[in-house]
PAKOL-425783 format. One record per residue: x, y, z of N, C-alpha, C in turn; residue in one letter. Coordinates in steps of 0.02 Angstrom, whole numbers, plus 50000, padded with zeros to 5 digits. Example, Ala and Ser with C-alpha at 12.3 -4.5 7.8 and 13.67 -1.06 7.14 Angstrom:
<atoms>
506604971650390506154977550390506604983550390a;506424988850354506844994750357506455000250394s;
</atoms>
This chain:
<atoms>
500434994050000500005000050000500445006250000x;500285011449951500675017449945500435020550014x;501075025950037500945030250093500765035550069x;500205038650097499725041950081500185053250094x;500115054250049500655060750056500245063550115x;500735069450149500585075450207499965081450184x;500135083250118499475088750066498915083050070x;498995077850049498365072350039497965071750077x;498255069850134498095070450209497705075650224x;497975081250235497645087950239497065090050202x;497015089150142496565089950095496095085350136x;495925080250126495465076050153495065076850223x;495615080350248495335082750325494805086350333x;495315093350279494675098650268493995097550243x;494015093450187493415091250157493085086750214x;493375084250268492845081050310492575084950374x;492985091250372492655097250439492015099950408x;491615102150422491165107350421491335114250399x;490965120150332491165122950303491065128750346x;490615128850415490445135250423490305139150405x;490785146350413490715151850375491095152850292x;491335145850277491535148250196490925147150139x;490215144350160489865144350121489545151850118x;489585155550155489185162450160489425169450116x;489015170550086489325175950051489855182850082x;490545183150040490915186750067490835193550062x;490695197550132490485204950142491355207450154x;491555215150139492305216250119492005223950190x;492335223850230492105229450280492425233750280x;492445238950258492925244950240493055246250315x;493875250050307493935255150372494495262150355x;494275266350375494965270850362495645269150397x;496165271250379496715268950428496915274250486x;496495270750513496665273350585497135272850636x;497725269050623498215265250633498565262550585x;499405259150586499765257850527499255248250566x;499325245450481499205240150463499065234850510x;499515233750540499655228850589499245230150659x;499285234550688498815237850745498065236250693x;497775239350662497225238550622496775231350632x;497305227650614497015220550609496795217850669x;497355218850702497425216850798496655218650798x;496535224250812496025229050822495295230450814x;495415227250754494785225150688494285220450677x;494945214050679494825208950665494265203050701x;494345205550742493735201550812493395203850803x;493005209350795492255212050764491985209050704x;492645208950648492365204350606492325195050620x;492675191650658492435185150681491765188150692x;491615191450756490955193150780490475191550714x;490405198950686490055197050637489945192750572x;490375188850588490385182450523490185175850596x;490265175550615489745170950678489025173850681x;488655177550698488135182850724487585185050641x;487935183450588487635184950529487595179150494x;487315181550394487365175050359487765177250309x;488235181350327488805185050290489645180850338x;489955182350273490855181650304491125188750297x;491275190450352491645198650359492355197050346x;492695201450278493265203150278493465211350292x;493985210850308494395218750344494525218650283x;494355226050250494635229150201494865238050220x;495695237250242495965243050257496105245950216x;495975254750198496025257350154496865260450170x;497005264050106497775267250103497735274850140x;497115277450120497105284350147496235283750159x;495955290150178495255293250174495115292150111x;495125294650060494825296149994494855287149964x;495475285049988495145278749957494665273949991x;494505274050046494075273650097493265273550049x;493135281250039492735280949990492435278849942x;493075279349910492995276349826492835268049850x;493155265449872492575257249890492165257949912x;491815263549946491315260549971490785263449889x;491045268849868490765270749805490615264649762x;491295261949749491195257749680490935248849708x;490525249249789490535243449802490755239149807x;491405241349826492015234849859491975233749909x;491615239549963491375237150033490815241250043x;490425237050037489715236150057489655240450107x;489905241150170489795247250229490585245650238x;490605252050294491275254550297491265256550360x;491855257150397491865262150466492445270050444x;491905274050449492205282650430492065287450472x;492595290950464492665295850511491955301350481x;492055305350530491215309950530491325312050453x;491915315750434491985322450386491985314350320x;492225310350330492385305950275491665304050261x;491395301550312490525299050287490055305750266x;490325312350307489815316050228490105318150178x;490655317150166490825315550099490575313450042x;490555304650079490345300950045489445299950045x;489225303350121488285306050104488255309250039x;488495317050031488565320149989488555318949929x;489235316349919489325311649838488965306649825x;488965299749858488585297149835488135292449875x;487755295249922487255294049948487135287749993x;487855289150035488035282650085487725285850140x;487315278350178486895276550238487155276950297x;487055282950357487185278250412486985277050463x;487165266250493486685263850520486775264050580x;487495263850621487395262350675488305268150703x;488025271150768488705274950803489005271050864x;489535269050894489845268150925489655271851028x;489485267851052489535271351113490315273251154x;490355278251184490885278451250490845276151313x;491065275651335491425272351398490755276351428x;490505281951450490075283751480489355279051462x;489305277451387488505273951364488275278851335x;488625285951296488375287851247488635288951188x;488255290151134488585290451065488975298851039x;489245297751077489735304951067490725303451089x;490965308751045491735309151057491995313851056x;492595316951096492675321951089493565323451049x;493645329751012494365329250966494735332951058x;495345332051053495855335551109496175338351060x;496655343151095497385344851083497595342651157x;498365340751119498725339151183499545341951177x;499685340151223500535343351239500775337951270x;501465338051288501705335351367501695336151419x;501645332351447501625334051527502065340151565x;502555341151530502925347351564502945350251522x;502525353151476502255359351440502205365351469x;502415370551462501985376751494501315378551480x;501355377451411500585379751377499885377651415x;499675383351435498945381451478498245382851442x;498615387051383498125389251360497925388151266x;497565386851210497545386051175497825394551142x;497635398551172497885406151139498555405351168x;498905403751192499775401651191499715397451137x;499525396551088499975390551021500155395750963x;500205402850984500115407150937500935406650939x;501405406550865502045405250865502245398350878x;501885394450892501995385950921501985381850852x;502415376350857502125370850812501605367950833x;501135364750753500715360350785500645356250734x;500635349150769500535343150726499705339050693x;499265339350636498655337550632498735329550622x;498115328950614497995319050582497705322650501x;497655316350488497465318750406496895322350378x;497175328350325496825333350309496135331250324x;495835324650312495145322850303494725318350370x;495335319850438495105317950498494735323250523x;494035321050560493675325950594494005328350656x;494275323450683494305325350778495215327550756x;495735325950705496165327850695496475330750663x;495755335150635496135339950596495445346450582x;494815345550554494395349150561494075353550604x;493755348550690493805350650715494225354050766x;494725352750771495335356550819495445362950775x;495545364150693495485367850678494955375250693x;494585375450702493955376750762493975379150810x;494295373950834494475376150925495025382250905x;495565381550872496115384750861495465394550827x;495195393550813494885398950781494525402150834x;494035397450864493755400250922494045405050985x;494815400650982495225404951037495755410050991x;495295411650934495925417050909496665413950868x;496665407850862497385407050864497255405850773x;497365409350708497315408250655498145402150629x;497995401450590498535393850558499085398750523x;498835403750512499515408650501499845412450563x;499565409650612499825410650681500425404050690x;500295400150693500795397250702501385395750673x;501885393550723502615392450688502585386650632x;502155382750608502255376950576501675371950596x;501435369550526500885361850540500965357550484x;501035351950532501125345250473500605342850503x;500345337150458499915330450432500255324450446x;499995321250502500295314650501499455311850488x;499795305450466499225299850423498695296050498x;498975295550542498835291350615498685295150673x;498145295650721498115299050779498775296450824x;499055287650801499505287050875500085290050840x;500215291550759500955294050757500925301750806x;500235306750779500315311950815500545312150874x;500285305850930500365307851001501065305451021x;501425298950980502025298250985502805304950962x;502245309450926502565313450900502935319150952x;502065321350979502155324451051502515320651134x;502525316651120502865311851156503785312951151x;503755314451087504635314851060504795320051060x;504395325851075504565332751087504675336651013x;504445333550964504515334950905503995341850865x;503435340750930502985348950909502775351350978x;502545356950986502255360751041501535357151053x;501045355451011500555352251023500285348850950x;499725344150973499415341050921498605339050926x;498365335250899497645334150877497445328050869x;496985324650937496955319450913496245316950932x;496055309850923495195309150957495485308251025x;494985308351066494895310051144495245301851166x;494865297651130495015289151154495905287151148x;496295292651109496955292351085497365295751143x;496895301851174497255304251193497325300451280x;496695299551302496725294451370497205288351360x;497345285451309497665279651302498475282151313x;498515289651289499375292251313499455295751362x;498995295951389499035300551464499725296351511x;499515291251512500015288351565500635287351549x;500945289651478501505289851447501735297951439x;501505301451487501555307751470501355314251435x;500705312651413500265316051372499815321051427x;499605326651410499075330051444498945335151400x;497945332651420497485337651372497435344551393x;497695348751327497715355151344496915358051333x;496585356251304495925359351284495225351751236x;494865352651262494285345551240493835350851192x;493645347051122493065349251097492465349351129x;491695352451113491125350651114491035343851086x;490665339451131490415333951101490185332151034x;490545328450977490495326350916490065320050901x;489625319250860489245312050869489855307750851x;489785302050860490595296650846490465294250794x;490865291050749491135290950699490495283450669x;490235284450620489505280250612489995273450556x;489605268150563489675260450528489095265550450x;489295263150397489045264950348488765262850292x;488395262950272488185257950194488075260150122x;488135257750080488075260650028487175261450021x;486995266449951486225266749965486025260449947x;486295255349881485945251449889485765245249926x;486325245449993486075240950020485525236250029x;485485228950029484735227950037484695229850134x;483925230450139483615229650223483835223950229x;483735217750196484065212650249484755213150274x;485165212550245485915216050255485915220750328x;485485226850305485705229950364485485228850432x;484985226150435484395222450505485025220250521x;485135215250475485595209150503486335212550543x;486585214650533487125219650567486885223650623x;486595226450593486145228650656485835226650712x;485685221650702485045216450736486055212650811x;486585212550754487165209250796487305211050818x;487275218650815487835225150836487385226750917x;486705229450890486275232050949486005227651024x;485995221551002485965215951037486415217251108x;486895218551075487715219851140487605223851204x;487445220351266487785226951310488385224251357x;488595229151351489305228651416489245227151467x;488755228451505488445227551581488215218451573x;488395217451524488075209451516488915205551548x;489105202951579489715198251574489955194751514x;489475190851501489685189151416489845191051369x;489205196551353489605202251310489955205251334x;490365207251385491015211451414491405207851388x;491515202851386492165196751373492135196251287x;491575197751261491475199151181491945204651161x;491615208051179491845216751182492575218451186x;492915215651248493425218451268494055217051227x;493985211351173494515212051095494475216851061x;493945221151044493895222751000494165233251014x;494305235450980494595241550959493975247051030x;494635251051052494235254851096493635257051068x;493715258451015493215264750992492535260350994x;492595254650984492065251550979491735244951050x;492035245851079492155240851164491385241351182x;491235247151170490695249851262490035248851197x;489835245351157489075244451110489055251751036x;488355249051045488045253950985487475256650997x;487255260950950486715262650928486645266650866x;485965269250872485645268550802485775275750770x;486025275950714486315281450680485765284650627x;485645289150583485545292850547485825299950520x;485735301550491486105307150462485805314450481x;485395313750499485445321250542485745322250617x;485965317350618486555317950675487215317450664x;487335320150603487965325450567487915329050533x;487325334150559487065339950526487665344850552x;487755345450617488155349550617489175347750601x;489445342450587489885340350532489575344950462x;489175343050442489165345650366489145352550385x;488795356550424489005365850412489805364050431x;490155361350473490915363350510491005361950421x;490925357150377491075355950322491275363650276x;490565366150263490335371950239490625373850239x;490795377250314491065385350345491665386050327x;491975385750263492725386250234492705394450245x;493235398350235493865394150284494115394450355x;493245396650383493425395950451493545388850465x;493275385050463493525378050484494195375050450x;494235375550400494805370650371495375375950349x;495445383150362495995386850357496195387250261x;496435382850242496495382750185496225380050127x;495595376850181494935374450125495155365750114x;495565363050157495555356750160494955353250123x;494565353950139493815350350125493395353650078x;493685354750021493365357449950492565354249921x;
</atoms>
């Protein structure tokens, strides 16, 4: 009798397990990069088990390169819904008439977030009207909490972008705070959940936005209703105060730990005027 090869073997195995989730149609889940690659996945990736268990879909992570390409899949239907930042999803409301279904709670149990600026801990700066002559570091032109709105705050207290000594664009909220960390700018811009996570490494918030709705799960228009129930129906189900779901929860990416709820688009009515209001908000019209 021939000995049966190691691939042979294997092959045969698989064909005798159970297919699970590879018979189910593959859903592609957009995300902006909110993080380099590797963090992303860590991060990501357990929400999608979640929802490829919990649905009659298989969730793949589809990380985009920047914002704009973020979009364009969810445009040309390479991912079916997406997770986008506020200014990125009315973008893509705007253009082309993306859904959204569900926002992220905070640690408190509501659907709000707030942008910081931050410094170091042995900063002098107490005040946002001290950044006048200061460097300052943003997140990408097309981040809300890292670059739009702080822009804002910076206006509100007087401090115009031709006030300062210098602003760069980093692609990542954690490069910003590692940035400020290295003493490399006077301050920077990041979401609120970025900035608690560097506090204990030496970070301190110089100034908090007004409460922002958080960053919405998204769909294209033509989604079908079944599709979205179904996500929905997995997502809303969740509470934290449950033990089980705590132990669900606690893999998955801060922003998303503490549940959901139910989104629509007039709860980034006020995103789309900060949109508008060029060039008080975006200084040089970032957001054309």
């Amino acid at each position: 009798m021939k000995p049966v090869s190691i691939g042979l073997c294997l092959l045969l195995l698989s064909l005798a397990l159970p297919s699970f989730a590879s018979d189910k149609p593959i859903i592609r889940f957009g995300v902006i990069p909110r993080y380099n690659p590797l963090v992303m996945y860590k991060r990501y990736q357990p929400i999608m088990d979640y929802l490829t268990a919990e649905t009659p879909y298989r969730f793949e992570l589809k990380i985009s390169r920047d914002y704009s390409e973020a979009v364009r899949f969810l445009r040309e239907g390479i991912t079916p819904i997406s997770s986008l930042g506020d200014v990125t999803f009315t973008e893509a409301s705007k253009l082309y008439g993306a859904i959204p279904i569900l926002k992220p709670l905070n640690r408190e149990g509501s659907p709000y977030y707030r942008s910081a600026i931050i410094v170091s801990q042995n900063s002098p700066l107490k005040s946002l009207a001290e950044l006048k002559g200061k460097s300052m570091v943003f997140g990408s032109p097309h981040s809300t909490s890292g670059n739009l709105v702080p822009r804002y705050m910076l206006w509100n207290s007087g401090v115009r972008l031709q006030d300062l000594a210098s602003i760069t664009n980093l692609k990542h909220h954690d490069a910003v705070a590692k940035a400020i960390l290295k003493g490399q700018f006077a301050a920077g811009a990041v979401k609120d959940v970025i900035a608690h996570k560097y506090m204990s490494h030496g970070l301190r918030v110089l100034a908090y936005s007004d409460p922002l709705p958080s960053v919405p799960f998204v769909v294209r228009k033509e989604a079908s209703p079944e599709f979205i129930r179904s996500v929905k129906q997995a997502l809303l189900k969740l509470d934290r105060n449950k033990p089980d779901h705590k132990k669900i929860m606690d893999t998955w990416d801060d922003e998303f730990k503490y549940g959901f709820a139910e989104a629509n688009s007039d709860d980034y009515r006020k995103i789309f005027g900060m949109i508008r209001d060029i060039p008080k908000g975006c200084g040089y019209g970032c957001h054309r």
